[in-house]
The first five atom37 places (N, CA, C, CB, O) and aatype in JSON, in Angstrom:
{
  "aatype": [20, 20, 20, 20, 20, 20, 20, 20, 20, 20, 20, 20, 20, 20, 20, 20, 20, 20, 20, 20, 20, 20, 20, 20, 20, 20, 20, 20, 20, 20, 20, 20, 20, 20, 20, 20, 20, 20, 20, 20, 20, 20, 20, 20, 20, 20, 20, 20, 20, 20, 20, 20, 20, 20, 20, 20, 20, 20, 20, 20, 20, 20, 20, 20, 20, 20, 20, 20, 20, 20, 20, 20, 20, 20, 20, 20, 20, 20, 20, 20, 20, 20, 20, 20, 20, 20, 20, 20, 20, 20, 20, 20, 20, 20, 20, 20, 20, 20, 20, 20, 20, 20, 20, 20, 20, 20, 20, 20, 20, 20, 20, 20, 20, 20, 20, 20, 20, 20, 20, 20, 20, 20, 20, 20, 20, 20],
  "atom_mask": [
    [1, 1, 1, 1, 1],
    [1, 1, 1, 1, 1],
    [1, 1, 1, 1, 1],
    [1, 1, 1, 1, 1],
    [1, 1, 1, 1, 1],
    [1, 1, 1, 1, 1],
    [1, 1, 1, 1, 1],
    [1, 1, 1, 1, 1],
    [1, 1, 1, 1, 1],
    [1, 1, 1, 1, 1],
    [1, 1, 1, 1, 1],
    [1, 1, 1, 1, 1],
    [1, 1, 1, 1, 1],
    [1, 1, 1, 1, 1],
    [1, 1, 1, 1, 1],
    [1, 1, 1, 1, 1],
    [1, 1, 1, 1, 1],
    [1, 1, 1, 1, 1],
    [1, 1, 1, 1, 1],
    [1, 1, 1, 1, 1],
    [1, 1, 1, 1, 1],
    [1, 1, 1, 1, 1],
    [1, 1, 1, 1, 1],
    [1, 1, 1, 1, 1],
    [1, 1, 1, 1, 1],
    [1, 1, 1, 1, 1],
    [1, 1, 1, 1, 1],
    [1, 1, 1, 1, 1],
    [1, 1, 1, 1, 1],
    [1, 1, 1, 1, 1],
    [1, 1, 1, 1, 1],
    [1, 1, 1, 1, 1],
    [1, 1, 1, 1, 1],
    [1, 1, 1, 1, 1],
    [1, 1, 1, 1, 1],
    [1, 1, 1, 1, 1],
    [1, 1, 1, 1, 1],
    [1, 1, 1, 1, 1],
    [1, 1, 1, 1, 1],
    [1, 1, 1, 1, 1],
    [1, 1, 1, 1, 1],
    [1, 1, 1, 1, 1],
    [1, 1, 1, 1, 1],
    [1, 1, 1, 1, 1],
    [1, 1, 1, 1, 1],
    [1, 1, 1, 1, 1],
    [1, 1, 1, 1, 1],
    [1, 1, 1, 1, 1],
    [1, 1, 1, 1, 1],
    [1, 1, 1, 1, 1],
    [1, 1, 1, 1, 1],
    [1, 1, 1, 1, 1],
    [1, 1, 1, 1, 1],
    [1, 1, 1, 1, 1],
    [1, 1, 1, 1, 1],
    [1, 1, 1, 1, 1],
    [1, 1, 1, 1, 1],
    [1, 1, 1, 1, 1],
    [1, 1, 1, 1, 1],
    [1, 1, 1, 1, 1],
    [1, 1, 1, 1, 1],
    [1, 1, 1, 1, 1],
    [1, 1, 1, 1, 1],
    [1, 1, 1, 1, 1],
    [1, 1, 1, 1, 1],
    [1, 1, 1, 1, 1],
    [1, 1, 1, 1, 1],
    [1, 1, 1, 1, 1],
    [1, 1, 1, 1, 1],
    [1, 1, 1, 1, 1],
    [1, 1, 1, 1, 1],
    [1, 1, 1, 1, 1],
    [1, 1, 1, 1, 1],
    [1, 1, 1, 1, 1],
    [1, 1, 1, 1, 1],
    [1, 1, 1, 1, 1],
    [1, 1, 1, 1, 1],
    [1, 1, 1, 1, 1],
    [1, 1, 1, 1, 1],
    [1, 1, 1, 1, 1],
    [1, 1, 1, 1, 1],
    [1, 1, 1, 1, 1],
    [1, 1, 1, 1, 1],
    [1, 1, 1, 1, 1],
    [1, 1, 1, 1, 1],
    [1, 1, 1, 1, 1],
    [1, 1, 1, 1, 1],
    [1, 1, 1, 1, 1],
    [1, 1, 1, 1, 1],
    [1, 1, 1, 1, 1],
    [1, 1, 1, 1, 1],
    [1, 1, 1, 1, 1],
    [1, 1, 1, 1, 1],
    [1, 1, 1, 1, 1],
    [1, 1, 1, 1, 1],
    [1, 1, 1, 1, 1],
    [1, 1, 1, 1, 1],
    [1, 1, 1, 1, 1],
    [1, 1, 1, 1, 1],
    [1, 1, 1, 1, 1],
    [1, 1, 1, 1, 1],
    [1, 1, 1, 1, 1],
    [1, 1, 1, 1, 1],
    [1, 1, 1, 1, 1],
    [1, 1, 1, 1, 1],
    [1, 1, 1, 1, 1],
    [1, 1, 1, 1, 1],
    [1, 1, 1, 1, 1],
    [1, 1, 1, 1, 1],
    [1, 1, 1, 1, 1],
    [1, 1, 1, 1, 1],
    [1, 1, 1, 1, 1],
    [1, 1, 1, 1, 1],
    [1, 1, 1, 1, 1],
    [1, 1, 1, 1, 1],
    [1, 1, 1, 1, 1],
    [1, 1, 1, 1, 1],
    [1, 1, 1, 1, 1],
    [1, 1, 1, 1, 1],
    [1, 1, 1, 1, 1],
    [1, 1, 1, 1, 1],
    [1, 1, 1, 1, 1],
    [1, 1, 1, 1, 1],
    [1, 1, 1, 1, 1],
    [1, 1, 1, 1, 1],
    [1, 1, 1, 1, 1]
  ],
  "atom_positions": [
    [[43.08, 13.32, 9.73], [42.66, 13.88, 8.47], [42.37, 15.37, 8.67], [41.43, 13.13, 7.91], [41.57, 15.7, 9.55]],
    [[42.93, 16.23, 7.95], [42.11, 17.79, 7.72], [41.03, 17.99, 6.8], [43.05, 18.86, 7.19], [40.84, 17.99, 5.58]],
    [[40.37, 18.17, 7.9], [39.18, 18.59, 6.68], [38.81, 20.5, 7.04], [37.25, 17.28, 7.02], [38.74, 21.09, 8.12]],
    [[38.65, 20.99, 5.67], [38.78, 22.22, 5.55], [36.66, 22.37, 5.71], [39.89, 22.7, 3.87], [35.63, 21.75, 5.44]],
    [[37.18, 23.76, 6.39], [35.54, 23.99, 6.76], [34.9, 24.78, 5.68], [35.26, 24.87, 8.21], [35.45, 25.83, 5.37]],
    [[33.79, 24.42, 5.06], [33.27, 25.63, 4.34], [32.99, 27.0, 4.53], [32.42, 25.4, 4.06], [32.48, 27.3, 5.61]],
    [[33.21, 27.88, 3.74], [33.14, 29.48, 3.59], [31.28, 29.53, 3.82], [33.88, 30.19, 1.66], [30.27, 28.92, 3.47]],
    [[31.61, 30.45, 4.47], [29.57, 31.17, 4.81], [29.97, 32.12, 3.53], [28.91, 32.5, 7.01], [31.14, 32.48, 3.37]],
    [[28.99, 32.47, 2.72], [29.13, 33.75, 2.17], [28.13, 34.48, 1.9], [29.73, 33.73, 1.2], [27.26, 33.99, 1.18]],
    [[28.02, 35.47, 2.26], [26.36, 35.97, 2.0], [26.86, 37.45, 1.38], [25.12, 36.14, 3.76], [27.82, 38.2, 1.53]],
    [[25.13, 37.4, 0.3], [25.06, 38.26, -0.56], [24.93, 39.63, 0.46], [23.89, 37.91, -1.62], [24.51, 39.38, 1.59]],
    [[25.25, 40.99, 0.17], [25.73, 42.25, 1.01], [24.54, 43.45, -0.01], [27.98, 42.61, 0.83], [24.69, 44.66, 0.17]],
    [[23.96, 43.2, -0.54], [23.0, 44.26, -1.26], [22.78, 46.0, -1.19], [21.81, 43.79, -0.87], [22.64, 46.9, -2.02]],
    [[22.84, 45.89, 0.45], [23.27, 47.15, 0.63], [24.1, 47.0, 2.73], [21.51, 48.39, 0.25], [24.29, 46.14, 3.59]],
    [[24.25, 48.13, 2.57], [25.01, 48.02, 3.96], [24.45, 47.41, 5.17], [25.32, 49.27, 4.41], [25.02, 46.63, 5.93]],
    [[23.0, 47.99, 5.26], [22.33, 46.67, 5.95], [22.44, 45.15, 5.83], [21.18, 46.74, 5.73], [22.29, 44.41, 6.8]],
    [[22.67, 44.78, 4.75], [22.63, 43.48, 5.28], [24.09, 43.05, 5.35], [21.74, 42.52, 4.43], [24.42, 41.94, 5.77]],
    [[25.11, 44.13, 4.84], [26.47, 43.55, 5.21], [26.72, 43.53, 6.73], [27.62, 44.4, 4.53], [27.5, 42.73, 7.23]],
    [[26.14, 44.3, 7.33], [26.38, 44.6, 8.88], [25.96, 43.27, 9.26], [25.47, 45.91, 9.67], [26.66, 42.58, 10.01]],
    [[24.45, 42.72, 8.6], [23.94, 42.1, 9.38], [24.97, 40.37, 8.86], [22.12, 42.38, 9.23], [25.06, 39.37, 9.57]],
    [[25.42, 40.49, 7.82], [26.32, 39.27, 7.35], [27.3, 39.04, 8.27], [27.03, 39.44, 6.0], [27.48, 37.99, 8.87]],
    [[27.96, 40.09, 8.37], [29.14, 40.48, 9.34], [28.92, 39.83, 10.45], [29.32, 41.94, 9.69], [29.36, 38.75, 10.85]],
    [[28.09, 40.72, 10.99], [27.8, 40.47, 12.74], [27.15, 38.85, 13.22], [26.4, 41.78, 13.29], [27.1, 38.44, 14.39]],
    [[26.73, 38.19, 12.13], [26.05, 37.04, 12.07], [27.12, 36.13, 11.67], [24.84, 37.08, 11.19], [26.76, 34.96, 11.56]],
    [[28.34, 36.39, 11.41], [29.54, 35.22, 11.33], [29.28, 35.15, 10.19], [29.59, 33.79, 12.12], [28.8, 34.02, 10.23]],
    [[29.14, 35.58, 8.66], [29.63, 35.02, 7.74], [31.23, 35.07, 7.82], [29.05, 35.56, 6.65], [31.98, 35.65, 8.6]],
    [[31.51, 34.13, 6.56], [33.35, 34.01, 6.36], [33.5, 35.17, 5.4], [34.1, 32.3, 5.5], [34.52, 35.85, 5.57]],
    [[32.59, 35.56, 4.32], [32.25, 36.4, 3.64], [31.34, 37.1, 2.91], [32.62, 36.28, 3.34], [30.2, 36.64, 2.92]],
    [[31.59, 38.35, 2.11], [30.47, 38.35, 1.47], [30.57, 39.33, 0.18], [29.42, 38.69, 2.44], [31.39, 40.2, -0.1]],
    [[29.22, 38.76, -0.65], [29.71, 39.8, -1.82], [28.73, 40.53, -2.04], [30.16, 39.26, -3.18], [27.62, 40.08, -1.73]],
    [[28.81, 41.52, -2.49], [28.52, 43.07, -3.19], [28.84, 43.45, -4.65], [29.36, 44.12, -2.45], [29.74, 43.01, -5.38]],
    [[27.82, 44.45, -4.93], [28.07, 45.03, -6.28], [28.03, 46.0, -5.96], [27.37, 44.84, -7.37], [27.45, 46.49, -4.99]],
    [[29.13, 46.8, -7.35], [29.03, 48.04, -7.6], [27.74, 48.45, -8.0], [29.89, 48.36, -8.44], [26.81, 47.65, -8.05]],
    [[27.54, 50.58, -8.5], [27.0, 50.71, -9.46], [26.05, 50.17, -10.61], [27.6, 50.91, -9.62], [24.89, 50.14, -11.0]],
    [[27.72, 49.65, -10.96], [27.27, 49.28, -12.37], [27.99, 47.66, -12.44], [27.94, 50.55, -13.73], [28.47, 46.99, -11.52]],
    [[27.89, 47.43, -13.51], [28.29, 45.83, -13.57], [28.31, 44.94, -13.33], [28.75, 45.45, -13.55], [29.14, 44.14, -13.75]],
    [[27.14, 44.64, -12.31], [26.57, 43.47, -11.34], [25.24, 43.31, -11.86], [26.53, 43.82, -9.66], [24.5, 44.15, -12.39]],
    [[25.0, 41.78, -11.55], [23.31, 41.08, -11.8], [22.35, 41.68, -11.12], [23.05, 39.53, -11.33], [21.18, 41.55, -11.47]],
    [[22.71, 42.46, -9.98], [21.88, 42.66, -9.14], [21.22, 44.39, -9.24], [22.63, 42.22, -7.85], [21.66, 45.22, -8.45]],
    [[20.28, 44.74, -10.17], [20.44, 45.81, -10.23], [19.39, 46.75, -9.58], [20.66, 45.94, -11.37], [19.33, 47.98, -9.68]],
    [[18.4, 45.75, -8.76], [17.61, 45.99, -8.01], [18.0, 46.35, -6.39], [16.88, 45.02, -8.25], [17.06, 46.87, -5.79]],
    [[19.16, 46.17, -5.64], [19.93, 46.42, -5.29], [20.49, 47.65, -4.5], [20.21, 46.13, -5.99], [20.88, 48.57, -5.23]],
    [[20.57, 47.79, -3.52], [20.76, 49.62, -3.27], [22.78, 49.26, -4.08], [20.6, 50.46, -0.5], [23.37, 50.1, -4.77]],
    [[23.22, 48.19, -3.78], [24.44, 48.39, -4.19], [25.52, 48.77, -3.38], [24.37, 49.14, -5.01], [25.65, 48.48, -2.19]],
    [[26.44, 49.57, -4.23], [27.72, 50.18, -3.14], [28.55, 50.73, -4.5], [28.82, 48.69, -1.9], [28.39, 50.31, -5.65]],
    [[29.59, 51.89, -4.0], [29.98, 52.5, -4.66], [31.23, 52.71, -4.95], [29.56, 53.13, -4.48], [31.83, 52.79, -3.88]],
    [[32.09, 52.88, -6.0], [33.21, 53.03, -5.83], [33.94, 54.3, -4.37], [33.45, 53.33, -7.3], [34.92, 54.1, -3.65]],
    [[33.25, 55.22, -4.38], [33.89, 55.75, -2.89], [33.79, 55.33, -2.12], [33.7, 56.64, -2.33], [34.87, 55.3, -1.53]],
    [[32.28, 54.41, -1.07], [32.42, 54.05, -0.37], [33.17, 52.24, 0.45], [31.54, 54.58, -0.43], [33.24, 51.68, 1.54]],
    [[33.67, 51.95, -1.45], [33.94, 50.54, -1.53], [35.03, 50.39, 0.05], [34.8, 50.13, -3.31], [34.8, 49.71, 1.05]],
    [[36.24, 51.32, -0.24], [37.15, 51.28, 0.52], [36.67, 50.92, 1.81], [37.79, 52.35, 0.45], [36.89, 49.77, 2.18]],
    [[36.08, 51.67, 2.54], [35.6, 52.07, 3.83], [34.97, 51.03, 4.04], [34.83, 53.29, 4.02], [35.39, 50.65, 5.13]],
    [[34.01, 50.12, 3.57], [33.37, 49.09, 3.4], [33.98, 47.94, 3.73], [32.99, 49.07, 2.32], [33.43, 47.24, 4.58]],
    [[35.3, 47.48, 3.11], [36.53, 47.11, 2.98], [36.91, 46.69, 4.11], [37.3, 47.98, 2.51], [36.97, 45.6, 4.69]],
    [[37.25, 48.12, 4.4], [38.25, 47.9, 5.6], [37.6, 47.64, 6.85], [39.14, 49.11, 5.85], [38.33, 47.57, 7.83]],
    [[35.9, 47.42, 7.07], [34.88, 47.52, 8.2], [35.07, 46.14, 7.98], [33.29, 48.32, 8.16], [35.54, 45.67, 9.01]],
    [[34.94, 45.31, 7.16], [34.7, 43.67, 6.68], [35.85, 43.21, 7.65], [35.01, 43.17, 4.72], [35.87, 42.36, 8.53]],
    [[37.01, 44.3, 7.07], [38.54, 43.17, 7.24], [38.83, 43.32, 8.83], [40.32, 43.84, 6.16], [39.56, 42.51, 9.4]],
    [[38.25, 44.32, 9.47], [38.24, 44.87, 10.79], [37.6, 43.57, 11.57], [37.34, 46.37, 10.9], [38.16, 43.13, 12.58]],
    [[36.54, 43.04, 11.1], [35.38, 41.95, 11.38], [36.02, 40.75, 10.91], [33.87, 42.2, 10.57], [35.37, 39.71, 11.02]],
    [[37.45, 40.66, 10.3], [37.78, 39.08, 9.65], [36.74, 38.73, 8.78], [37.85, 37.83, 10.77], [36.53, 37.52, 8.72]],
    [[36.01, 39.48, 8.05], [34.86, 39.12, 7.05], [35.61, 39.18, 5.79], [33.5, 40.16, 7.04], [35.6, 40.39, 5.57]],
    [[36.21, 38.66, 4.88], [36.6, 38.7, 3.52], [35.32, 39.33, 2.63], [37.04, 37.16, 3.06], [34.13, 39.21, 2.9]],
    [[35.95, 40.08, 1.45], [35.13, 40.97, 0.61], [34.96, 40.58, -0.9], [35.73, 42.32, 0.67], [35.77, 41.13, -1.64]],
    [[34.06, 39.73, -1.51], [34.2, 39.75, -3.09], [33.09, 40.93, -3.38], [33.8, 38.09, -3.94], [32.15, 41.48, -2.82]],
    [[33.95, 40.96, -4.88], [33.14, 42.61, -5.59], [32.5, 41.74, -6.59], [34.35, 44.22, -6.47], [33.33, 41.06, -7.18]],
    [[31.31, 41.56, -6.96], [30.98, 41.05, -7.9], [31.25, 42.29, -9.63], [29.46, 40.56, -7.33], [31.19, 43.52, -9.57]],
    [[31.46, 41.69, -10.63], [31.34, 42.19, -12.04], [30.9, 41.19, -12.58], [32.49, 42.68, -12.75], [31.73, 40.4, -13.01]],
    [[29.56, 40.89, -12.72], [29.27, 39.47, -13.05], [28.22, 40.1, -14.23], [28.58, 38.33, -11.63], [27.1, 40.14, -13.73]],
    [[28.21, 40.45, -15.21], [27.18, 41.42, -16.12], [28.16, 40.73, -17.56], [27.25, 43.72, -15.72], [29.31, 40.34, -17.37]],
    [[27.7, 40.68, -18.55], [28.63, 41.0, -20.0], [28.67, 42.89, -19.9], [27.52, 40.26, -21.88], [27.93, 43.82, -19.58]],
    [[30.04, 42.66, -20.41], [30.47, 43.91, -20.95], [30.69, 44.62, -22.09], [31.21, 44.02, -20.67], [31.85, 44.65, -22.5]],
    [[29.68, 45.32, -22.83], [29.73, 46.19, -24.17], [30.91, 46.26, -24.28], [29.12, 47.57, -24.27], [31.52, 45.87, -23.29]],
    [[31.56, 46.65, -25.18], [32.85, 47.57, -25.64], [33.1, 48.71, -25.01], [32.8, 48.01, -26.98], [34.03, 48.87, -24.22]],
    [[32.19, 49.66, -25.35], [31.61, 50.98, -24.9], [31.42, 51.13, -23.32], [30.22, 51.16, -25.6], [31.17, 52.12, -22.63]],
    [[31.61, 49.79, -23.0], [31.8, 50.36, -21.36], [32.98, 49.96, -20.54], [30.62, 49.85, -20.43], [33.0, 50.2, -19.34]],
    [[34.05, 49.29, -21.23], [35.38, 49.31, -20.81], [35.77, 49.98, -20.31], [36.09, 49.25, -21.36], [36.01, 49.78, -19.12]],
    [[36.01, 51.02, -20.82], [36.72, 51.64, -19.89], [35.88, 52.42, -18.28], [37.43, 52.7, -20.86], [36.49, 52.79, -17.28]],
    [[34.77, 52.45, -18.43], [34.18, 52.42, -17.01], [34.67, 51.41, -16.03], [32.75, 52.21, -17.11], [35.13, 51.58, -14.9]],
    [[34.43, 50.1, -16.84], [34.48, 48.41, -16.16], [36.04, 49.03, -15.61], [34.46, 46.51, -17.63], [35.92, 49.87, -14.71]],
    [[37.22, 48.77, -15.96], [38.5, 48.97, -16.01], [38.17, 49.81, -14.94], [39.27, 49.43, -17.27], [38.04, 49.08, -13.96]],
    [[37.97, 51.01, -14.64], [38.22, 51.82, -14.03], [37.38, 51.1, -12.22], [37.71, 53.24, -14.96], [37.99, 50.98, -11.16]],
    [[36.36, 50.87, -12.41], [35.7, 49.94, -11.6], [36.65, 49.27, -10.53], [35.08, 48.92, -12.5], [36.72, 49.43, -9.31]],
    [[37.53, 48.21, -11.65], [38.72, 47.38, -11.3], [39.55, 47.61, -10.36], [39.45, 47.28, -12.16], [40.04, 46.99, -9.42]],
    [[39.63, 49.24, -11.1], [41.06, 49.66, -10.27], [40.81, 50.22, -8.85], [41.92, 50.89, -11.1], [41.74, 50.37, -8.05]],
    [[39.35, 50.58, -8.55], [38.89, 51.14, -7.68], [38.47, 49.66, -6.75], [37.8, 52.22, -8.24], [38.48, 49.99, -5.57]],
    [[38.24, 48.7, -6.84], [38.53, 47.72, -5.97], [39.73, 47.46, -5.42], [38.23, 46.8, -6.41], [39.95, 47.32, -4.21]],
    [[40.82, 47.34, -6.64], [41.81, 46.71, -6.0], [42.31, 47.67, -5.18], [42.77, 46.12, -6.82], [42.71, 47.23, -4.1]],
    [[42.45, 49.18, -5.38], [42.57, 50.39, -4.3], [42.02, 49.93, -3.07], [41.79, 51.76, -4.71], [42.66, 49.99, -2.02]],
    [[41.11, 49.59, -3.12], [40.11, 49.46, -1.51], [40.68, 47.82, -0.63], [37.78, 49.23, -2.08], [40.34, 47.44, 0.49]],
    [[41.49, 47.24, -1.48], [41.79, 45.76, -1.07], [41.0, 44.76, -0.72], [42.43, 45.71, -0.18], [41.18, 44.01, 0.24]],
    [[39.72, 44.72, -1.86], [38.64, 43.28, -1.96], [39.62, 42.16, -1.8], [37.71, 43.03, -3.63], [40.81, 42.19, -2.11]],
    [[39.01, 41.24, -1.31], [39.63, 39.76, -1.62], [39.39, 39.06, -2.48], [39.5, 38.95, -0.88], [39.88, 37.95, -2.68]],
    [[38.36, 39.8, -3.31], [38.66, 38.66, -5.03], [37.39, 39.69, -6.04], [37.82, 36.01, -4.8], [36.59, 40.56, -5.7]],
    [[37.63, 39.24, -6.98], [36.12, 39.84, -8.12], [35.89, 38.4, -8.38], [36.43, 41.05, -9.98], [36.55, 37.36, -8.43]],
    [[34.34, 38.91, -8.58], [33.24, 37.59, -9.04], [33.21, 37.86, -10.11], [31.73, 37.38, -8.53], [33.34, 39.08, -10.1]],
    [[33.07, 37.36, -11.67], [33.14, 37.91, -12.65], [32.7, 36.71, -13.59], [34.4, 38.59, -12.79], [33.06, 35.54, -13.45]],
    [[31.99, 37.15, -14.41], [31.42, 36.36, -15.76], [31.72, 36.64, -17.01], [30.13, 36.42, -15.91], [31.84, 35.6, -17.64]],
    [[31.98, 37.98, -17.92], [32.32, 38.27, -18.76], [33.84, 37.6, -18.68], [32.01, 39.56, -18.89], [34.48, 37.47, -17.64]],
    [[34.24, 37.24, -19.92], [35.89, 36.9, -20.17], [36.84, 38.15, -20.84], [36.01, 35.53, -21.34], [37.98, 38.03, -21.28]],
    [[35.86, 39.65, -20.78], [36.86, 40.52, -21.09], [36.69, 41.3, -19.98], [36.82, 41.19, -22.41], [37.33, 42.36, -19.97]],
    [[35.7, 40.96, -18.68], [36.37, 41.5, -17.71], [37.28, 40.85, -16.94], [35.64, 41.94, -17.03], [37.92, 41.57, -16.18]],
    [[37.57, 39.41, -16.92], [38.34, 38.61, -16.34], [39.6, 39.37, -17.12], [38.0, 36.96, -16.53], [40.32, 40.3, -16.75]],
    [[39.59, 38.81, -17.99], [41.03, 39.8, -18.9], [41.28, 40.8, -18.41], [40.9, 40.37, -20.36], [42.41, 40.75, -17.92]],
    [[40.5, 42.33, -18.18], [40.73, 43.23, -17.93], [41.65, 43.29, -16.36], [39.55, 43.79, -18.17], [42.81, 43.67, -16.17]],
    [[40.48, 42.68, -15.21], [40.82, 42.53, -14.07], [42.46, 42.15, -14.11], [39.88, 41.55, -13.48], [43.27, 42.93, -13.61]],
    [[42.95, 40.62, -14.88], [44.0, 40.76, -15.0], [45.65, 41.57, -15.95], [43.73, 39.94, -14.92], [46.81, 41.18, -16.05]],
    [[44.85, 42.93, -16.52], [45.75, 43.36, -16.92], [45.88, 44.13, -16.02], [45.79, 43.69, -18.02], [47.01, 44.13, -15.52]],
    [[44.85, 45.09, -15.43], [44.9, 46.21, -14.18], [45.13, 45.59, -13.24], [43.73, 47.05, -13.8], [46.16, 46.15, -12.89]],
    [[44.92, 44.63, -12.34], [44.67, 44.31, -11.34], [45.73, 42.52, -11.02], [42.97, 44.42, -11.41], [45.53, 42.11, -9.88]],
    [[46.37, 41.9, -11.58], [46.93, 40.65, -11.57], [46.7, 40.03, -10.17], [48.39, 40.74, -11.95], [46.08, 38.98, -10.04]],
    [[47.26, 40.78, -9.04], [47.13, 40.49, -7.53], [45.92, 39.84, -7.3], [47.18, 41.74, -6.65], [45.96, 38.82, -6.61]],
    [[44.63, 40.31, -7.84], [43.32, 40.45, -7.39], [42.47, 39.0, -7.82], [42.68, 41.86, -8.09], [41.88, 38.94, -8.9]],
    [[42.48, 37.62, -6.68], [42.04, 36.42, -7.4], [40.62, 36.68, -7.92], [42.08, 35.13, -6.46], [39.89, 37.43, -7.26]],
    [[40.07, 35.99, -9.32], [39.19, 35.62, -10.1], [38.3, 34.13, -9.42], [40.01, 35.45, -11.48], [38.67, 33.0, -9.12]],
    [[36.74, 35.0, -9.35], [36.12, 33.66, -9.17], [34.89, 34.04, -10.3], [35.59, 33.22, -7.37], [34.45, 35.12, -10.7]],
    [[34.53, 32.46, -10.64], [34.07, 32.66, -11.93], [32.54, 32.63, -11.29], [34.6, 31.47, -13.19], [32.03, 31.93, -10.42]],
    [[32.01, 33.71, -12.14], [30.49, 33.75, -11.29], [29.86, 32.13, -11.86], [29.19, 35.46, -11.95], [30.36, 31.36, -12.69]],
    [[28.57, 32.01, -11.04], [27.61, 30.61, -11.74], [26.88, 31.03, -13.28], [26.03, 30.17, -10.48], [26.54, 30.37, -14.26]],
    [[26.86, 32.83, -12.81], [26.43, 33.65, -14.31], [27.22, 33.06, -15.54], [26.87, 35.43, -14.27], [26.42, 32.83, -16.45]],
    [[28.46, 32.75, -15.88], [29.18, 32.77, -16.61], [29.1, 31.17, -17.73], [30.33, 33.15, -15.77], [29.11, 30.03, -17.25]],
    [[29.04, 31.4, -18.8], [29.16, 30.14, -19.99], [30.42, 29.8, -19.74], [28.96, 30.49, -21.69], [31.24, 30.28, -18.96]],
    [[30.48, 28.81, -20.61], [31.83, 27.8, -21.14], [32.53, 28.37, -22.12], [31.47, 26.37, -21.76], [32.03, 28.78, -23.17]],
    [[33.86, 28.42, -21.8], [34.71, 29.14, -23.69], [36.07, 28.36, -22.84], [34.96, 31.88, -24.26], [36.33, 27.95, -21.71]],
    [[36.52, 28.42, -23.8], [38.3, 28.16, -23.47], [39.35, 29.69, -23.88], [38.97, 26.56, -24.81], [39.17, 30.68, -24.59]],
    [[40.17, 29.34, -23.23], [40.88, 30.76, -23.21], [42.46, 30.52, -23.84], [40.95, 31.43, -21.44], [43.24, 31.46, -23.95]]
  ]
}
């Protein structure tokens, strides 16, 4: 029989504790931007330094989710969008996401980039 092993994933808040996720064997871990994450207490992480971040994880075999797990105004689309595109630039391994017009968005900018649905997120059909 195969049995598949569970994912470690630990929350990354600020670079300290991604190091310390990292170096401690998680399988992964997630982070927020700026803006658009639950976590706003948070030192966070930034669209410039997302990349670099990125590529330290993938260096470590640590996989990277970006959380966008917030509802999204209207009025901040095009920030969110832009957000998007600045992940998939840096090569996350997925967005966490709760709003259904950032899921949308993610997949008009971003299609490549798998969707996991935060625990944040309600029920709708699409």
């Amino acid at each position: 029989m195969n049995r598949s092993k569970p994912e470690i994933l630990a929350p990354a808040g600020d670079i300290n504790a991604l190091r310390s996720a990292v170096f401690c064997g998680a399988d992964a871990v997630y982070l927020g931007l700026e803006d658009f994450n639950a976590r706003k207490k948070a030192q966070n992480f930034t669209a410039e330094n997302l990349a670099e971040t990125v590529k330290f994880c993938h260096f470590h075999k640590t996989k990277v989710y970006v959380t966008l797990n917030t509802n999204v105004k209207e009025a901040e689309l095009p920030e969110m969008r832009k957000a998007v595109r600045a992940i998939n630039t840096a090569h996350a391994d997925a967005v966490i996401a709760t709003d259904i017009a950032v899921i949308s968005a993610i997949k008009e900018e971003a299609p490549e980039i798998p969707v996991h649905l935060s625990t944040q997120a309600g029920v709708c059909n699409l």
